[in-house]
C-alpha positions in Angstrom: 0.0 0.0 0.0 1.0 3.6 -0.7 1.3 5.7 2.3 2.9 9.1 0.6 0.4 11.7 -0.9 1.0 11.7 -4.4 3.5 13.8 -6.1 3.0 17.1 -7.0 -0.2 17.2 -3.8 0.5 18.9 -0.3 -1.4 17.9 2.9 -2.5 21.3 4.4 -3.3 21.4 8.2 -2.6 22.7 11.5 -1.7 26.5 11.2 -1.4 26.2 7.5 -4.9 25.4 7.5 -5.9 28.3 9.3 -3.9 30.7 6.9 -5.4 29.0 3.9 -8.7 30.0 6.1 -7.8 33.2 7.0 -6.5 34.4 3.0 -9.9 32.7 1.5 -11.8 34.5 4.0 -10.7 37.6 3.4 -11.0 37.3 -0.4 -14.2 36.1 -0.5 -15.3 39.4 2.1 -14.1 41.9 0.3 -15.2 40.4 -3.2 -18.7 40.1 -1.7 -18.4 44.1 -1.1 -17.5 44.5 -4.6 -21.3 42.3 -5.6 -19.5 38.9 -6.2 -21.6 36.1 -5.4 -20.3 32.5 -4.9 -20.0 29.9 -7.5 -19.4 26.4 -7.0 -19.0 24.4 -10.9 -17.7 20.8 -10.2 -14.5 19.4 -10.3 -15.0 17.2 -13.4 -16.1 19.1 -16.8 -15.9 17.3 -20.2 -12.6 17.7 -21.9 -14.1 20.6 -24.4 -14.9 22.9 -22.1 -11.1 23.9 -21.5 -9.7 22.8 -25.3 -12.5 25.1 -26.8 -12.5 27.9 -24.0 -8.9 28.0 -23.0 -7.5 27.5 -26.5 -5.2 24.5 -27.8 -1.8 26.7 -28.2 -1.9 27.3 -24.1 0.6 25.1 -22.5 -2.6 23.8 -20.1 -4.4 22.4 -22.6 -1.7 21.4 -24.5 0.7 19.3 -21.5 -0.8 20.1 -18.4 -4.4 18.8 -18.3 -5.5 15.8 -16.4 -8.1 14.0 -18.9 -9.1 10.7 -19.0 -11.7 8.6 -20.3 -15.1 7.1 -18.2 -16.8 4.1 -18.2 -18.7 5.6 -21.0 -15.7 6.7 -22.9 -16.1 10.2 -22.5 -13.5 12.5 -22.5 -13.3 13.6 -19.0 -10.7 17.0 -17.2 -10.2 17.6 -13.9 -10.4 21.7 -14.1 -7.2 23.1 -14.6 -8.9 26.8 -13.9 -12.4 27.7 -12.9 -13.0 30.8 -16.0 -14.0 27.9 -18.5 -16.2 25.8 -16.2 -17.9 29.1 -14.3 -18.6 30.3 -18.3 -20.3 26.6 -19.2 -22.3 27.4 -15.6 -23.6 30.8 -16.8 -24.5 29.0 -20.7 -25.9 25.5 -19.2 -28.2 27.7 -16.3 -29.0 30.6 -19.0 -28.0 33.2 -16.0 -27.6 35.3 -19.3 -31.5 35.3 -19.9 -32.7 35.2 -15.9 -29.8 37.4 -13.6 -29.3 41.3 -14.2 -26.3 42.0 -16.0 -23.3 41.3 -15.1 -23.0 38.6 -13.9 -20.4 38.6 -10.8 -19.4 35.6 -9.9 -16.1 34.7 -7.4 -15.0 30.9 -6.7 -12.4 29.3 -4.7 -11.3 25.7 -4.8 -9.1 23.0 -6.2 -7.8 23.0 -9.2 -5.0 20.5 -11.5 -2.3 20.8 -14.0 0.0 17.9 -14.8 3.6 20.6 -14.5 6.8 19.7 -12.9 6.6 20.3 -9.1 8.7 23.3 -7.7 8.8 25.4 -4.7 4.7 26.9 -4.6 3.5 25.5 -7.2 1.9 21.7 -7.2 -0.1 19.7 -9.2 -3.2 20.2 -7.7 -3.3 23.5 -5.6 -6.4 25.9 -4.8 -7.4 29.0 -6.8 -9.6 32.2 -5.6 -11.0 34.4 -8.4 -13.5 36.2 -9.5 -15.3 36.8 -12.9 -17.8 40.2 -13.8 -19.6 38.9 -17.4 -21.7 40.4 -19.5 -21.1 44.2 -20.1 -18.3 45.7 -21.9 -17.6 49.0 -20.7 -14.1 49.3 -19.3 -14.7 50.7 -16.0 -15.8 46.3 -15.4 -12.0 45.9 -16.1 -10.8 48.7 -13.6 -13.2 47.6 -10.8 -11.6 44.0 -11.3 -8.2 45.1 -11.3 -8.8 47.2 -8.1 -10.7 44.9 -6.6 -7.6 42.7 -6.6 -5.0 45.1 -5.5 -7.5 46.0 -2.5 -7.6 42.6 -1.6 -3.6 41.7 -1.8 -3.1 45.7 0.5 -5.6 43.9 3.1 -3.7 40.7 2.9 -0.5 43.2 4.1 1.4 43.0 1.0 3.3 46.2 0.4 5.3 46.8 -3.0 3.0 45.8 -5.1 3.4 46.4 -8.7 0.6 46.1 -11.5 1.8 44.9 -15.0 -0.7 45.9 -17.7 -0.9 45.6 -21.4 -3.6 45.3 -24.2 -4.2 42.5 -26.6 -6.6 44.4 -28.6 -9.7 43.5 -30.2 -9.5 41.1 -32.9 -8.5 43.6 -35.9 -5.3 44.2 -33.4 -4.8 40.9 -33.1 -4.7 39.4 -36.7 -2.2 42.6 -38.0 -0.1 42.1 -34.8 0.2 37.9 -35.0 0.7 38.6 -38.8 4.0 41.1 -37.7 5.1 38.4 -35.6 5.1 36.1 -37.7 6.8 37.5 -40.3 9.4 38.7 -37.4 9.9 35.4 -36.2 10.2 33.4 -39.6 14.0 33.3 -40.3 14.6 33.1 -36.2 12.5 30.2 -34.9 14.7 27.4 -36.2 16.7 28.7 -33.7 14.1 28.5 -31.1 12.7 26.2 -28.0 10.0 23.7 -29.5 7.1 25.6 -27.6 7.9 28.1 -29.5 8.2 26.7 -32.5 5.0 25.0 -31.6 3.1 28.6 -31.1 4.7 29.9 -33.8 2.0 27.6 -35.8 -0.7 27.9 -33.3 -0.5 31.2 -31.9 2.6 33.3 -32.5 1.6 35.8 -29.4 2.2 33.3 -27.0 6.2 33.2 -28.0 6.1 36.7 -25.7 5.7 34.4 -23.0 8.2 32.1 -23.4 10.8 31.7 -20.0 14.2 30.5 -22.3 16.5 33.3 -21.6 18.3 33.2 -25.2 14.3 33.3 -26.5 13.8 36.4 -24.1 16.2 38.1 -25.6 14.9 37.4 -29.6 11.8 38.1 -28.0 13.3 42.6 -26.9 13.5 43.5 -30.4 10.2 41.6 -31.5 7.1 44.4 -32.6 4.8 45.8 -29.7 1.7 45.1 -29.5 1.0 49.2 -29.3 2.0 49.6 -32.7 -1.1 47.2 -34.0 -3.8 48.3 -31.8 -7.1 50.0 -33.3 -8.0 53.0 -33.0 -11.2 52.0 -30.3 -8.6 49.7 -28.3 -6.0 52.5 -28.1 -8.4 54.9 -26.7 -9.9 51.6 -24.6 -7.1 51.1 -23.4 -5.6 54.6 -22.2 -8.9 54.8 -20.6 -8.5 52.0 -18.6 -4.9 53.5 -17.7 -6.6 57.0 -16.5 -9.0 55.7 -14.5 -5.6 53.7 -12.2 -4.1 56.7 -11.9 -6.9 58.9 -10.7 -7.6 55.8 -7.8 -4.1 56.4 -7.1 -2.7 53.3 -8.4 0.7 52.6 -9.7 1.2 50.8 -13.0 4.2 49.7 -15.3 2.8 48.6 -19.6 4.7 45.2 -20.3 4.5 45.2 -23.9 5.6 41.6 -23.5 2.9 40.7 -21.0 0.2 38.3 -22.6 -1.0 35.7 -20.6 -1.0 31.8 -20.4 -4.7 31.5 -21.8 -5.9 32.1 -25.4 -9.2 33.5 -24.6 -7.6 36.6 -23.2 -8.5 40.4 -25.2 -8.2 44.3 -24.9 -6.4 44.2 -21.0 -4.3 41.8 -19.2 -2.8 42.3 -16.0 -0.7 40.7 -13.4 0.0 41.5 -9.4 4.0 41.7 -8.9 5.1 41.8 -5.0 8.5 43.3 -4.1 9.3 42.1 -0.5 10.9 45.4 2.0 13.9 42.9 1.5 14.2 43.7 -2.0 13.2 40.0 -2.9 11.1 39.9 -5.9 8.2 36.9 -6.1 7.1 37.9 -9.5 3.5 37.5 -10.5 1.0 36.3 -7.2 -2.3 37.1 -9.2 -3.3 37.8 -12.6 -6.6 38.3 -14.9 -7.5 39.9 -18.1 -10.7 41.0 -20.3 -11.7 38.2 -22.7 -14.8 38.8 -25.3 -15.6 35.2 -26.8 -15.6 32.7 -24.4 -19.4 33.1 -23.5 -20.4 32.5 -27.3 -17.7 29.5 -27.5 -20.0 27.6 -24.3 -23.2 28.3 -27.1 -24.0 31.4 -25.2 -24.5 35.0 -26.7 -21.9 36.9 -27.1 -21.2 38.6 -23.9 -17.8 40.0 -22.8 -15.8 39.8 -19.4 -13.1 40.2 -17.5 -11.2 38.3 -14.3 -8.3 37.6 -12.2 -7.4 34.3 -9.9 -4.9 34.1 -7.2 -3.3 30.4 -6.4 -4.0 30.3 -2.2 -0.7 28.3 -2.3 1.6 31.1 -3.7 -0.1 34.0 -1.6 0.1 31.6 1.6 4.0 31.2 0.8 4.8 34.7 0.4 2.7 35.8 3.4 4.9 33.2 5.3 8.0 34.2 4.0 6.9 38.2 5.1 5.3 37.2 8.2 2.4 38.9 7.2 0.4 36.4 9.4 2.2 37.9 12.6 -0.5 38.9 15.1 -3.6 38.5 13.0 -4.6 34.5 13.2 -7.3 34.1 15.8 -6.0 31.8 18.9 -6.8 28.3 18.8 -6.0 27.8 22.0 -8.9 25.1 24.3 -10.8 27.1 27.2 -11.7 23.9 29.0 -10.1 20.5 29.5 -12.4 18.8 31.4 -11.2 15.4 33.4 -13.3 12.4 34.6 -11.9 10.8 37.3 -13.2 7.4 36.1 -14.8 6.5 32.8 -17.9 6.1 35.1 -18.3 9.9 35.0 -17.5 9.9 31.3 -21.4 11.4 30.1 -21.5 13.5 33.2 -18.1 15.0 31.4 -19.5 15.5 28.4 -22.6 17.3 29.5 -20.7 20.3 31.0 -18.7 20.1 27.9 -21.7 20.8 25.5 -22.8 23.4 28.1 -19.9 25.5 27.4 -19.8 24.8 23.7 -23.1 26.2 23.7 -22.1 29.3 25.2 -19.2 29.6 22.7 -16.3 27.8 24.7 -13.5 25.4 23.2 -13.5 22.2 25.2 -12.2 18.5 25.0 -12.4 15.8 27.3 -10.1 12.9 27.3 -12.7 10.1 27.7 -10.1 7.8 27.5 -8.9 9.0 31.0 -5.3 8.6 32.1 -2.9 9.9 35.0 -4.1 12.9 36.1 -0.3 14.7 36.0 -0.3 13.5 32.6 -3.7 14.7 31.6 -3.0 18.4 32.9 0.4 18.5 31.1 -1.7 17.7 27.9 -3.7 20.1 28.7 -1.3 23.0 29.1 0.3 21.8 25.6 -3.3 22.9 24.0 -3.7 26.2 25.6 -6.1 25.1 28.2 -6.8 28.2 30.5 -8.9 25.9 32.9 -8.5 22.3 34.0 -12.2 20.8 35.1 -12.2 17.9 37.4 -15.4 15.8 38.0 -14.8 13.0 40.4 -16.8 10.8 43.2 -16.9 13.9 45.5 -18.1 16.4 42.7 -21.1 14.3 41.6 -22.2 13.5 45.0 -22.2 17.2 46.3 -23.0 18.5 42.4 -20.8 20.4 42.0 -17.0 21.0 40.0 -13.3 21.6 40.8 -11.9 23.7 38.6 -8.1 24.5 37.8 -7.3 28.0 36.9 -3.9 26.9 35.0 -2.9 30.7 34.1 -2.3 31.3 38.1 -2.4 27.5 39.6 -5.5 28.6 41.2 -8.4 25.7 42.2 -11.7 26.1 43.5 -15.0 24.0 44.0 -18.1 25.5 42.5 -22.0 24.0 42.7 -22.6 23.0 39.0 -25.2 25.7 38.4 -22.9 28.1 39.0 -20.7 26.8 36.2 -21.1 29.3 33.1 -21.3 32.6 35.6 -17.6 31.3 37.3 -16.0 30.7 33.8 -17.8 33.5 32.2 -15.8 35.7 34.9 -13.0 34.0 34.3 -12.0 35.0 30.8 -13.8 38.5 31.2 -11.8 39.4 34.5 -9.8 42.4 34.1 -6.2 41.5 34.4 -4.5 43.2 36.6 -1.6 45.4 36.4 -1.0 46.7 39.6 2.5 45.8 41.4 3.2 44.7 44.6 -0.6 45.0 46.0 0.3 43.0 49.4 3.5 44.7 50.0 1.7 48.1 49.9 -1.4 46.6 51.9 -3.5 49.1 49.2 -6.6 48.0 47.5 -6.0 47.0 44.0 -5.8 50.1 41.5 -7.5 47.8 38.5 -10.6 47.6 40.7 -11.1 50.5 41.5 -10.9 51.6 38.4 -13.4 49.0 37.4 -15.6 50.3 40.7 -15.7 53.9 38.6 
């Protein structure tokens, strides 16, 4: 039997789990303040969904998808990204025809892609995005690409730089893939194979190539800017006015196109610049895309999106300590101890009183020395120890263990809730040297006023 996870999968628990809980949670807040409502496609989509949406010269489609064949023999995908699947949701549901427009969807979840495992990236990791579909005007592409900058500022990244560049509508497009091509034809011999692969397929996505001695082919090919209509141009300098009047900094990457072919008019990526100077690249990215509504069979409706891999912003949060003093304490409130199993359910019944009231509790109903049992409990935060033995259920009542100042007392069980209650709502206090002095303690008196 194989006891490892499988390569290319992390287990995520602990504290990790909490940060995964706390960076999801804070996404999907401030996305709800922007009108984004939670969408949920499955896991599994047919195999066209991503070849006809995300475009066969992409690198996903082409070497990283996880497809297989059912019982049935159909072609079967594990989601390699969630804009194909949430667009097949809005066709397949006709949200189009029933929801005002547009449509504002954000997601979270797992995702796969068959790539060599590195440091952050796996083959099945966790994406947050969002998608607005369904109107064209540009400010839908600000909002987006604010809305994504907001959220990274609240997760406490600092440094941030926005990459932005236009594709173009598809006039643009066909005159600027025709430059390339005839750029690139007496140079791509010379070339990786993926390149000389989207050469064929889609000579735009050579910009995106990582081979250093391609990068460098890739300085003196034509920009994009040179090839753009007239209505992108102005499309797109509006789109640039309306960052700097919210105050947000911007570089244009003429080389920046994106992984995906549905992509059109703006594309964008989040780059983080640690106060150390370290520089993590791209943690988010999105674009405008005008097609890929009409490719699920739907009308043709526009949008624009961005995702962020959970993984990669965890990592770099981590690195920054940007989870320093913000993860709520998971500390237990109440260990509570039966003397004997015998008193096992009378345990548990003061344990689902305090639940109730909002308290974290365990009880070790598999008993054990007592001395053990309160170590365990100091090594999970415990602030109280509760003890229910022969003497406690005959007079009905509790001995409790204050373990934050070695303090016990018995207390009638129906005064349970109003002891601990002023137990973790006491007023600490500060004052020094109370019984030296032989003075009344400052803290309470200023409580008394």
């Amino acid at each position: 039997m194989e006891s490892q996870n499988v390569k290319g999968t992390k287990d995520i628990f602990n504290k990790e789990a909490e940060m995964f809980e706390y960076v999801e949670t804070v996404m999907k807040s401030i996305a709800a303040t922007y009108g984004f409502k939670d969408m949920r496609p499955p896991l599994l989509e047919h195999s066209e969904v991503f070849s006809r949406a995300v475009g066969e010269s992409s690198d996903v489609v082409r070497k990283e998808m996880y497809t297989f064949l059912d019982k049935g023999g159909r072609s079967l995908t594990l989601r390699p990204e969630f804009t194909a699947g949430i667009m097949r949701l809005i066709v397949q549901n006709k949200l189009y025809a029933t929801e005002d427009l547009p449509i504002k969807a954000y997601y979270h979840g797992p995702v796969f892609r068959y790539e060599r495992p590195q440091l952050g990236r796996y083959r099945q990791f966790n994406q947050f995005g969002v998608e607005s579909v369904g109107v064209n005007s540009y400010f839908h592409d600000v909002e987006v690409i604010l809305l994504g900058y907001i959220t990274l500022l609240n997760l406490g990244f600092e440094g941030l730089k926005l990459k932005i560049n236009t594709l173009g509508d598809d006039e643009s497009r066909t005159n600027y893939k025709n430059a390339l091509k005839a750029f690139f034809e007496d140079k791509i011999a010379n070339m990786c194979e993926d390149c000389k692969q989207r050469y064929e397929i889609n000579p735009l996505r050579i910009l995106d190539c990582k081979v250093p001695a391609d990068q460098e082919i890739v300085k003196s090919a034509p920009k994009m800017r040179d090839y753009l209509s007239k209505e992108s141009q102005i499309r797109f300098n509006h789109v640039l006015q309306e960052l700097e009047q919210s105050g947000i900094e911007y570089e244009v990457d003429d080389t920046l196109v994106r992984g995906l072919d549905y992509y059109s008019e703006t594309v964008f990526e989040f780059h983080f610049v640690s106060d150390k100077g370290v520089n993590y690249g791209a943690i988010g990215a999105g674009g405008h895309y005008d097609k890929l509504v009409k490719e699920m069979g739907g009308p043709s409706l526009e949008g624009v999106g961005f995702s962020f891999g959970i993984e990669r912003v965890v990592s770099v949060m981590q690195d920054n300590n940007l989870f320093e003093g913000i993860l709520s304490d998971q500390s237990l409130d109440a260990y509570i101890i039966p003397m004997d199993p015998l008193y096992n359910t009378n345990a548990l019944d003061v344990a689902l009183a305090l639940r109730a009231n909002g308290y974290r509790v365990e009880v070790p109903y598999d008993g054990g020395k007592v001395a053990s049992l309160i170590k365990k409990a100091n090594r999970k935060g415990a602030r109280i120890a509760i003890f229910i033995g022969e003497e406690e259920i005959r007079s009905d009542s509790l001995s409790i263990k204050d373990l934050k100042f070695n303090k016990q007392e018995n207390i009638a069980l129906g005064d349970l809730l109003t002891y601990v209650d002023e137990i973790f709502n006491e007023h600490e206090c500060q004052c020094k040297n109370e019984e030296d002095k032989g003075e009344q303690c400052c803290c309470k008196q200023k409580d008394k006023e």
